[in-house]
N, C-alpha and C positions, 0 to 999 in steps of 0.2 A: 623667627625668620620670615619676611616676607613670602607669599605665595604669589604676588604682579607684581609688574614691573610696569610704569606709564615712560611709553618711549616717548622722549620732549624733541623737539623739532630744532636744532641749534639756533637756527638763524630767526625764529619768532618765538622762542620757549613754549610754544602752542604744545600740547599733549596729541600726537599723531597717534599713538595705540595702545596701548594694555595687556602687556603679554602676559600669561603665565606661567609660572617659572617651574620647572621641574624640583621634585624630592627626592632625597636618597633615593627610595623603594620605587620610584618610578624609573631613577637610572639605573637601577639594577635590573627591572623589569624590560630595558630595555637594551640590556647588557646581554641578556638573554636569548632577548630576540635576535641580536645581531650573532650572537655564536652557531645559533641553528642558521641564518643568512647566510651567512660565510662559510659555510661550508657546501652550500647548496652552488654559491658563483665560484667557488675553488672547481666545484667539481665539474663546470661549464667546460664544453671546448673553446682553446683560447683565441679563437678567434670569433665565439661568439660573445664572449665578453667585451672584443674589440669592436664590434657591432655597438652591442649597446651602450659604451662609452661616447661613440660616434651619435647615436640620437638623442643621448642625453647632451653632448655640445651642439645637434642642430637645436632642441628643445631650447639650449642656455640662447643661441646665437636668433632665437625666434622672439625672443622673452627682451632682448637687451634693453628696449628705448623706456620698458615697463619698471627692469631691476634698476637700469638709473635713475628713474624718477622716484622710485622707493627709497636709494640711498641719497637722494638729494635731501629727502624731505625726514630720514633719519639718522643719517651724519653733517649733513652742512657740506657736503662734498660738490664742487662747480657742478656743473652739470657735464662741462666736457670730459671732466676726470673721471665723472661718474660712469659714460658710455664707457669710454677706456678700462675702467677697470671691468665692469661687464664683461665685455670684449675679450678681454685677460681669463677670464673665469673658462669662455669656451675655447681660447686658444690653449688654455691647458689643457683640458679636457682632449681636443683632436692631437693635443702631441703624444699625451700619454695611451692613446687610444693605441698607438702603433707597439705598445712596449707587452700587452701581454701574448703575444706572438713572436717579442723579440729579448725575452727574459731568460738569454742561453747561458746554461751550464759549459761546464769545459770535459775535453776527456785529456787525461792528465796520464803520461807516459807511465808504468809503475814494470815491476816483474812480476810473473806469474799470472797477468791478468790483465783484466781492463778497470781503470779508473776513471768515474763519471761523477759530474755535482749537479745540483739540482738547483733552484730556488725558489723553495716553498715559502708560502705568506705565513706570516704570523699570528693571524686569527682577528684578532679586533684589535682597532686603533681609535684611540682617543685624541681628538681633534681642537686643542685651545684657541681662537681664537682673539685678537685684540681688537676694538672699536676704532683703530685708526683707515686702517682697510680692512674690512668686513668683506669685501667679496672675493679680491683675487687674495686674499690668504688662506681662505678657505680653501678653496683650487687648488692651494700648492700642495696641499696636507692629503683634499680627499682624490684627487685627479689620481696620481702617483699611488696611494693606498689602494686603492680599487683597480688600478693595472695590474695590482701584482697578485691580487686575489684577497685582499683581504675587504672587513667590514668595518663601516666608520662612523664613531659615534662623534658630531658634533655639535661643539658648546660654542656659539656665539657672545660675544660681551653684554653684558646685561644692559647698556647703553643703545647697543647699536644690533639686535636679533633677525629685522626683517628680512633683509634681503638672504639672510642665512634659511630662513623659512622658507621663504618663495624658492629658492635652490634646490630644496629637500622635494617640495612638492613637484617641480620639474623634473628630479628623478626618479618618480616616481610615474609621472605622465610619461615618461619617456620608455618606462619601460622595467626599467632595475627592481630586482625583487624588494618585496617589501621587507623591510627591516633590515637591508644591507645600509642604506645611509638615512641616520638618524639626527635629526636635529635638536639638542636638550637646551633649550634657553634655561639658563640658572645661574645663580651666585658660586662663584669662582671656590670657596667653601663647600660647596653644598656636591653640586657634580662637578665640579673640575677635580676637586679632591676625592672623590671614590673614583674618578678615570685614576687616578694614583694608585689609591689602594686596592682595586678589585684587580683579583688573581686571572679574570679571562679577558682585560686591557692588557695588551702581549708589547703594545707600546704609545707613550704619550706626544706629540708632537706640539709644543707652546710656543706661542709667539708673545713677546709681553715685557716688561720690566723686569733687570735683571734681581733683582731684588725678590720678585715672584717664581720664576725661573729656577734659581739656587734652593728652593723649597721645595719645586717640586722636583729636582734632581736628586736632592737627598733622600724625598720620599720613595721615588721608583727604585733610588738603590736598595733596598729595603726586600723586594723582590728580583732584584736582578732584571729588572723592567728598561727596557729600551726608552730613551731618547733621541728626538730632535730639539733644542732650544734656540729660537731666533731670538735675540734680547735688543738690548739697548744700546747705543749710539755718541760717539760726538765727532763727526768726520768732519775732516782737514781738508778744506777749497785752497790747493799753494799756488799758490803764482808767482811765475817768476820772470824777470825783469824783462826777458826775450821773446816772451807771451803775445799774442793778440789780445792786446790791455783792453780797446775797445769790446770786444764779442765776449772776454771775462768779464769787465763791469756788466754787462747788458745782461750777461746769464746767470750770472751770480745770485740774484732774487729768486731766481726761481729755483737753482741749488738749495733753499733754503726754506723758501715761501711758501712751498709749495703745500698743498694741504696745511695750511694754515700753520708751516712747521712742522705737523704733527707726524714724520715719518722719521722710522731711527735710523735711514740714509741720510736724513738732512745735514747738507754742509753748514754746519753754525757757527765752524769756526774757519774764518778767511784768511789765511797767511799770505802778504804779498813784499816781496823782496821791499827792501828797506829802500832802493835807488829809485823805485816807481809807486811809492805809496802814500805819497800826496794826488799824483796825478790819478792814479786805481779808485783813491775816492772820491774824488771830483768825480769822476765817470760815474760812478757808483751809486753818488745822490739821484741823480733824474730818473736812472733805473728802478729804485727802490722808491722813489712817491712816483711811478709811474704804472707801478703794482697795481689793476682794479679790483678791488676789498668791495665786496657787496652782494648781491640777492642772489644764490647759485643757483637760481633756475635762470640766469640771466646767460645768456650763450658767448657774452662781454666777461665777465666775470672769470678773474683769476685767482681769486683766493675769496675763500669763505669765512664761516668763523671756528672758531675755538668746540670743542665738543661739549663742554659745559659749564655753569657759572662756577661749579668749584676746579676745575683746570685750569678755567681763566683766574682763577685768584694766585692759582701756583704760577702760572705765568709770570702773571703782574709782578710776583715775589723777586725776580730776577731782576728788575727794573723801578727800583722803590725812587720815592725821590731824591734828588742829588745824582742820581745813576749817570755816567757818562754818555746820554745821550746825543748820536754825533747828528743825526737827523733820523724821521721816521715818515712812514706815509702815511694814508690816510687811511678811517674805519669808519660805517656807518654810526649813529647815534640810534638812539632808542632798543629797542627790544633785537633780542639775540648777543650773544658770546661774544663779541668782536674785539680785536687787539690790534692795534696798526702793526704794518711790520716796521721795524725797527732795529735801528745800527747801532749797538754799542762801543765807542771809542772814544779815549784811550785807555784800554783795559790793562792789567796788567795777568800774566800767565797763571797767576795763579785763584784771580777772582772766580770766585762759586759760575758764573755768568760764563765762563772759559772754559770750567772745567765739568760742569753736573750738564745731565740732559736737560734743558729745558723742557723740547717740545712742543715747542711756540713759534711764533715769527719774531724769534730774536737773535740777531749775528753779534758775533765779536769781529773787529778786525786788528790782526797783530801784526806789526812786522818783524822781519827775518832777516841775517846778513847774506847767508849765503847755502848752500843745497843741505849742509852738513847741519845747520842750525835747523833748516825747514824740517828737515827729517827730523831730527831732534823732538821739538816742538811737535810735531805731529802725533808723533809714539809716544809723546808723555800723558797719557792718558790709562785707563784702565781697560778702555772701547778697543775696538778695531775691527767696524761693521764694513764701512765705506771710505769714498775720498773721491777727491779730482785733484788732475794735476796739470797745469797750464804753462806750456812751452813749448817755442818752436825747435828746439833740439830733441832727435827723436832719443841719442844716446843716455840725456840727462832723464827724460821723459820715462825711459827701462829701468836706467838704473835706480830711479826715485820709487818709481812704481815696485820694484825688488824690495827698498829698503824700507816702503810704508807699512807696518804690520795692521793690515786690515786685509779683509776675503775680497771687496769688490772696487775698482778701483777703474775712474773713466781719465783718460788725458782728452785734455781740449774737449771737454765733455761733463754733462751730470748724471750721464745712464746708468744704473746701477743695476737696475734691473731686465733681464730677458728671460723668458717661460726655455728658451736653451741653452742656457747655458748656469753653472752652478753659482748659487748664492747665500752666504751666511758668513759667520766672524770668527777674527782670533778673538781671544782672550777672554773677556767677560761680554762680547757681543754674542758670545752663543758656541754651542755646540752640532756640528753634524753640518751639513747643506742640504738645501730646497731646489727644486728646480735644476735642469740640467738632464742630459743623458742617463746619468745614473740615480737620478733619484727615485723610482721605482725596488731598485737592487738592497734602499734602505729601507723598505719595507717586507725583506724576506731576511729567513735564514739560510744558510751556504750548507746544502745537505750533501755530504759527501759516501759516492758509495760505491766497492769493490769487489770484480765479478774474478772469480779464478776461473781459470781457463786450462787448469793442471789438473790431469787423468788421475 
């Protein structure tokens, strides 16, 4: 097993750093450390926890122009996306900052007494991260962990560690005891799988491949080990006939493009009513090579590349030749990952390219007769992470959004995500939600306890 990891720069394959990857005995050693931690911030007053959440997001929101330029230069992330998601790191951090002061129990009517619940933290929480967004997923997992009192050990992708590092050390300048958030750069074998196995990990939270996911669900059941699992994706962009055809072709690229494909919200598969789906892709073409592919320190720049030469080859596997290519934009040449983005049509529902994640900049577009087919066609999947749904009828707009099985779901929209409001999936998109009022609540247990008040 490797002991470094040479983090490669996407967009020049240049060797940016050398990290060191953690071993078993050092995750345990610091397994350790975060159990004596967490017990020391459990036992804080909760409102000085909410203190020092608050200066580790001024800390995060003093840092930001420093942690985008680190994720620039090791994920391939625009540079605008890159402040953004910074950005996201400390708006989690000041949302959750208000929850350990507002982490209330109930008193619950009973006889003979009074009935009270509590919500105690779990003790230590294991933190997976994936290389697609490295910073605000991190957020999501330690923001919310640390409101409720607990300690958090995380593992950043062995691809993409830095700005998970620079995070750790901020919490650290900021104030947060030592050895409450730990950062273990390693092989997903090595510490992701003891966050599985070890008895004082009270819960795992992974973001990743559902394929990866389903392994580590089976492992924590094993101990009766808590889950979150964010997984994988193939959301439905439906359009339909009564749409603003114009502002859906125009956004559509970016439903898609965005981070180079590589989000499991991306809409990659475009459904547009059968009566406007000559006219959707007309619109569609100048949108899509209008996409700026190139150097993401570039403040122009709207898509980067690919996160590395073996992803781009799975990519490419989508698109062999002969592939029904309807048109594609453009990609820089020479050094770095790059993939134009690219339209695939005419597919049919059941081509690999329709149905599996890609994870790239590559769309299908299908058409639809009518609401009953779109819906259809949309739930035929295994996913049901995300979606949009484009129409000027607000009635069809509820009812469509009722009958798509996916968690997050924009009309006349691609936002999928907000630090308030809850987000994660049916079916094999994942278990639990992130983000939202209550996700705090998923980091305790519901302690119920009963006072008699009989002589």
């Amino acid at each position: 097993m490797n002991t470094a990891h040479d983090v490669i720069n996407p967009a020049t394959e240049q060797v940016v750093e050398t990290v060191r990857l953690c071993s078993v005995a050092e995750t345990d050693e610091a397994v350790a450390k975060a159990v004596r931690a967490q017990r020391t911030w459990a036992a804080l007053a909760p409102a000085d926890r909410a203190r020092l959440l608050r200066r580790f997001a001024d800390a995060v929101d003093g840092d930001v122009e420093n942690l985008a330029r680190l994720e620039v230069r090791n994920s391939g992330h625009t540079i605008g996306n890159a402040r953004g998601e910074a950005a996201n790191v400390r708006d989690v951090l000041e949302y959750y900052a208000a929850a350990p002061e507002r982490l209330f129990g109930r008193q619950i009517p009973v006889a003979g007494g009074i009935d009270v619940t509590f919500q105690e933290p779990l003790g230590v929480v294991g933190v997976i991260v994936p290389w697609n967004f490295p910073m605000p997923i991190a957020g999501w997992g330690f923001a919310p962990a640390l409101a409720a009192g607990n300690a958090v050990l995380l593992k950043p992708a062995e691809l993409t560690p830095l700005t998970a590092l620079r995070l750790g050390e901020l919490a650290l300048e900021a104030g947060l005891p030592e050895g409450l958030l730990q950062v273990l750069p390693g092989a997903g074998p090595v510490v992701g799988e003891r966050f599985v196995t070890h008895p004082d990990v009270r819960k795992v939270v992974f973001t990743g491949s559902t394929r990866v996911g389903t392994r580590i669900m089976a492992g924590c059941a094993q101990q009766v080990k808590r889950v979150t699992l964010e997984l994988g994706g193939k959301s439905a962009n439906i359009v339909f006939a009564d749409a603003d055809l114009e502002r859906a072709a125009a956004t559509a690229p970016y439903g898609v493009f965005d981070n180079a494909g590589q989000d499991c919200c991306a809409r990659s598969r475009i459904l547009v009513q059968r009566s406007v789906h000559d006219r959707f892709m007309e619109l569609l073409e100048p949108a899509v090579r209008g996409v700026v592919v190139g150097d993401p320190n570039d403040e122009k720049t709207e898509m980067g590349p690919l996160i590395s030469a073996a992803h781009r080859e799975k990519v490419a596997g989508y698109v062999p030749d002969g592939a029904p290519v309807a048109f594609r934009g453009e990609a820089p040449d020479g050094p770095g990952f790059w993939f134009p983005p690219t339209v695939l049509a005419p597919v049919e529902v059941t081509d690999p390219a329709f149905t599996e994640e890609i994870f790239g900049p590559v769309v299908t577009v299908v058409p639809f007769d009518d609401e009953a087919d779109a819906v259809r066609i949309a739930n035929d999947t295994d996913y049901g992470l995300s979606g949009s749904i484009w129409t000027r009828d607000t009635g069809r707009a509820l009812r469509v959004s009722r009958a798509v099985e996916a968690g997050n779901l924009s009309v006349n929209s691609h936002a999928s995500v907000r630090h308030s409001t809850p987000f994660g999936g049916f079916k094999r998109s994942g278990l639990g939600r992130e983000l939202g009022p209550d996700a705090a609540a998923a980091f305790t247990e519901t302690k119920n306890v009963f006072i008699s008040t009989e002589e």
